[in-house]
C-alpha positions in Angstrom: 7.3 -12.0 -29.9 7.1 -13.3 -33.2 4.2 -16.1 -34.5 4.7 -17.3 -37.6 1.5 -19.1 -39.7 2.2 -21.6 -42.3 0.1 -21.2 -45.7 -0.6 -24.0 -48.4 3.0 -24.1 -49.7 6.1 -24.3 -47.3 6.7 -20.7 -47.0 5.7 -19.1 -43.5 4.0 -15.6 -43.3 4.3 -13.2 -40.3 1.3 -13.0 -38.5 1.8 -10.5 -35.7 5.0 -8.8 -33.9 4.2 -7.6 -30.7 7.4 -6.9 -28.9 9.8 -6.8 -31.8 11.8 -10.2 -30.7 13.1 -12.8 -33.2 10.7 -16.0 -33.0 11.1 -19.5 -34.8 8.7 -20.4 -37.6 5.7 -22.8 -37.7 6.3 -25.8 -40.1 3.1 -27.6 -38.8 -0.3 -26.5 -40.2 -3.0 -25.8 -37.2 -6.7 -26.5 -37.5 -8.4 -22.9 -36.7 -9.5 -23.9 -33.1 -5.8 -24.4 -32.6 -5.3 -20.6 -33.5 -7.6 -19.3 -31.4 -5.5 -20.7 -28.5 -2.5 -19.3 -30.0 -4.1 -16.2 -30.4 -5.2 -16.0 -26.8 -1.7 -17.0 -25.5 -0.1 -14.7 -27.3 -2.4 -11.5 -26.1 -2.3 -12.9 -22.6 1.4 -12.9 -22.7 1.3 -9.5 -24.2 -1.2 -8.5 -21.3 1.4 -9.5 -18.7 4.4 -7.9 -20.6 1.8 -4.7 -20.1 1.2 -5.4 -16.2 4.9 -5.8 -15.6 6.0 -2.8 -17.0 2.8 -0.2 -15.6 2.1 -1.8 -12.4 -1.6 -2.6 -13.4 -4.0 -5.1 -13.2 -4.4 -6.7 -17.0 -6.7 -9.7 -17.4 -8.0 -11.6 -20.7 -11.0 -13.9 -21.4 -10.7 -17.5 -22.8 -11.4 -17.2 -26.4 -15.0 -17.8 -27.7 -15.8 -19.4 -31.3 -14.8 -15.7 -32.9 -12.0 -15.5 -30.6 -13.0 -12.3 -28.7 -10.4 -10.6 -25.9 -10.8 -7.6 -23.2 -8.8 -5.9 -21.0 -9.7 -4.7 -17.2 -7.7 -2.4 -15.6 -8.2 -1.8 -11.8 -7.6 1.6 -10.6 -5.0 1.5 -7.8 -4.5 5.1 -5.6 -0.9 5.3 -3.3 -1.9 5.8 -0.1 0.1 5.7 3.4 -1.0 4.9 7.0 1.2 5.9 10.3 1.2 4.3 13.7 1.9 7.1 16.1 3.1 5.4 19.0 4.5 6.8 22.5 4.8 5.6 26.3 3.5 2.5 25.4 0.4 3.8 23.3 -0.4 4.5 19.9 -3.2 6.9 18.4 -6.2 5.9 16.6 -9.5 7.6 15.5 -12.9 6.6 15.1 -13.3 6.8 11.2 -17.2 7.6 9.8 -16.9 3.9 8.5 -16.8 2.6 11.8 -13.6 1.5 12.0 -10.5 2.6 14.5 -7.9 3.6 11.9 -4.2 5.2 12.5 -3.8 8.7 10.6 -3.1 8.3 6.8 -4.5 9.3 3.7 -3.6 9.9 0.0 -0.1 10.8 -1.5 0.3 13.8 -3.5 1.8 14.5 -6.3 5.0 15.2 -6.1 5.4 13.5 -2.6 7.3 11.0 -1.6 5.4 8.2 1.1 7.9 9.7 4.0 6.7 13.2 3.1 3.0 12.1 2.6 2.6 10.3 6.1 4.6 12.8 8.6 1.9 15.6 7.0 -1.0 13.1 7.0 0.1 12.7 11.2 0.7 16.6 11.6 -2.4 17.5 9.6 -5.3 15.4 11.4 -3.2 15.0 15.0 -1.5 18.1 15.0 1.5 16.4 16.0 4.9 16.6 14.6 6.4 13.0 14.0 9.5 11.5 13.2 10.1 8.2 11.4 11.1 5.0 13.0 13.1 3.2 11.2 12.6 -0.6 10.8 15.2 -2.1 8.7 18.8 -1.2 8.5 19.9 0.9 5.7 22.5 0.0 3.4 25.9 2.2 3.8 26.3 3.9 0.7 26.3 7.4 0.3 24.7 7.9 -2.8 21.9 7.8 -3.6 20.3 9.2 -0.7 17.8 6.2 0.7 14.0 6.6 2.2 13.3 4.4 5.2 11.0 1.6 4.0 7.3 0.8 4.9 7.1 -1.9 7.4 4.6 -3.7 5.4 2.2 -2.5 2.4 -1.7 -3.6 2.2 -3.0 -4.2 -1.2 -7.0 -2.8 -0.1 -9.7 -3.6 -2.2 -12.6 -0.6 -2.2 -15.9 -1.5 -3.2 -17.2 2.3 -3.5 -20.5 2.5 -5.4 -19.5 3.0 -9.2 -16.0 3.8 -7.6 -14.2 0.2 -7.8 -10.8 0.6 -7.1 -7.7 -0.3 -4.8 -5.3 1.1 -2.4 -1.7 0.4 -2.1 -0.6 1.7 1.5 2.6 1.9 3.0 2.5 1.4 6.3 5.2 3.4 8.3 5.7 3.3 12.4 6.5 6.9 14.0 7.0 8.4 17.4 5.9 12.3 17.8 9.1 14.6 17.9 8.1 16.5 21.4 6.1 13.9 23.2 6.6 16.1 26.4 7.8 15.2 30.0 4.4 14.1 31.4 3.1 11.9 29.0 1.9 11.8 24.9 0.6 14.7 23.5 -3.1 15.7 23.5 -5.1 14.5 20.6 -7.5 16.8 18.8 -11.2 15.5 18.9 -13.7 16.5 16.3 -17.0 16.1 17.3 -18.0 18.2 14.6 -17.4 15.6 11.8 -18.2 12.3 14.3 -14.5 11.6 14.3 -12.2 11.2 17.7 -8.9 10.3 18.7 -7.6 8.8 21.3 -4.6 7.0 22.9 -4.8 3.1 22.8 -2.6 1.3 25.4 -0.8 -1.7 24.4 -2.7 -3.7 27.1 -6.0 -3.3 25.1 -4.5 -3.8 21.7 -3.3 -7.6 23.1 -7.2 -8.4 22.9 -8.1 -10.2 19.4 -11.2 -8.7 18.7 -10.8 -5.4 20.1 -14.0 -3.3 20.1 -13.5 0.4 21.2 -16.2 3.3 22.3 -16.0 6.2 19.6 -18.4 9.4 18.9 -20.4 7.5 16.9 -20.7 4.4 18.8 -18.9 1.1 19.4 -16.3 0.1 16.5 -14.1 -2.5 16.4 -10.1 -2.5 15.6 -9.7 -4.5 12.1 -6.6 -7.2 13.2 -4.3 -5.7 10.5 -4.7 -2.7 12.2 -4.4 -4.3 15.5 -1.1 -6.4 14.9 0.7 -3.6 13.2 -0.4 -0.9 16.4 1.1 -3.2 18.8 4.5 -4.1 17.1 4.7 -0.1 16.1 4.2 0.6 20.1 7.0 -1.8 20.7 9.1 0.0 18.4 8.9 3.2 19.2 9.6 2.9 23.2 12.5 0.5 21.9 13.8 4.0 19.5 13.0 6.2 22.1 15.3 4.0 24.9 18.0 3.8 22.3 18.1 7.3 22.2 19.0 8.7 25.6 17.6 12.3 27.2 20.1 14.3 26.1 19.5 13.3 21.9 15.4 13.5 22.8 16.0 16.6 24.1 17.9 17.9 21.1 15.2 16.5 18.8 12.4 18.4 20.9 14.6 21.6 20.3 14.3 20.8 16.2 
């Protein structure tokens, strides 16, 4: 972007080039208040250009007498969360915060979110999972797709000198070898105040849900709550559609 500012005669003299494009020049002379604004639209314009293109959070001030500027940037960590769902449950576990949460957790370098939230499942449930898929795929061959997130939650976490946000994609799965009898056991970890357990849809349908945990009652944040009862939905819908001789051949691997 190119600003041109007009001096005493009629030629106009570059005052800044930002992003190296072609601009029209100035023919009008501006008081200096006016500059200031033209100043600030030109950085904030600059500051979106900057948010577009690396995903963060710029923002600028309204300019003072002098015209000052700053940037914020807010720290933003890739996370994922996944609903393990079977027989018309799906697994939570009482989080130290006090909230009933599905398993999830950071992505690694390296990861992709498919990768990240089948070992997030296997590593706190000790359950091998399998992706449900939500949305139709488009048919080409190349290049080779990742299922979707259902949804992705933009969370905002107010840690003490530790402001910063997650961006979590939200995935719905069904374990691999749920068994003949019923889901598979959950571990429980007494030792660090955290438990799981299987929810029934029939609970989930109350708004409000407030649930007995090793630290006391907690309750089921509604995010959490709407997502766990569509996920149960679609997992016994996948695991109909599949048939007993396929569900066997995915419990054999």
């Amino acid at each position: 972007m190119r600003i041109h500012r007009l001096g005493a005669g009629a030629a106009a003299t570059p005052l800044r080039d930002e992003c190296g494009l072609a601009g029209r020049q100035v023919r009008n002379p501006l008081t200096p208040r006016i500059y200031r604004y033209v100043y600030f639209i030109a950085d904030r314009l600059r500051l979106t250009m900057f948010g577009a293109c690396t995903g963060l959070a710029p923002t600028a001030s309204l300019p003072s007498a002098r015209g000052p500027r700053r940037l914020a940037i807010v720290d933003r960590h890739f996370t994922v969360s996944g609903f393990l769902s079977h027989h018309g449950r799906t697994a939570l576990h009482w989080h130290r915060l006090g909230l009933w949460l599905p398993p999830g957790g950071h992505i690694q370098p390296n990861e992709d979110p498919i990768q990240a939230v089948l070992r997030e499942i296997e590593e706190e449930t000790g359950v091998e999972a399998l992706i449900v898929p939500t949305s139709t795929p488009y048919p080409h061959d190349e290049p080779r797709q990742l299922s979707p997130p259902v949804t992705v939650g933009v969370y905002d976490i107010e840690e003490p000198g530790n402001r910063h946000q997650h961006i979590d994609f939200v995935y719905f799965t069904r374990p691999r070898a749920p068994g003949e009898s019923g889901p598979p056991a959950l571990p429980g970890r007494p030792d660090s105040g955290e438990g799981w357990r299987w929810v029934s849809h029939e609970e989930l349908r109350e708004p409000g849900l407030v649930l007995d945990g090793p630290g006391g009652s907690a309750p089921v944040p509604e995010d959490v709550r709407r997502l766990a009862l569509d996920a149960i939905e679609a997992a016994d819908a996948a695991a109909a559609a599949l048939g007993p001789l396929t569900a066997a051949a995915e419990r054999r691997g």
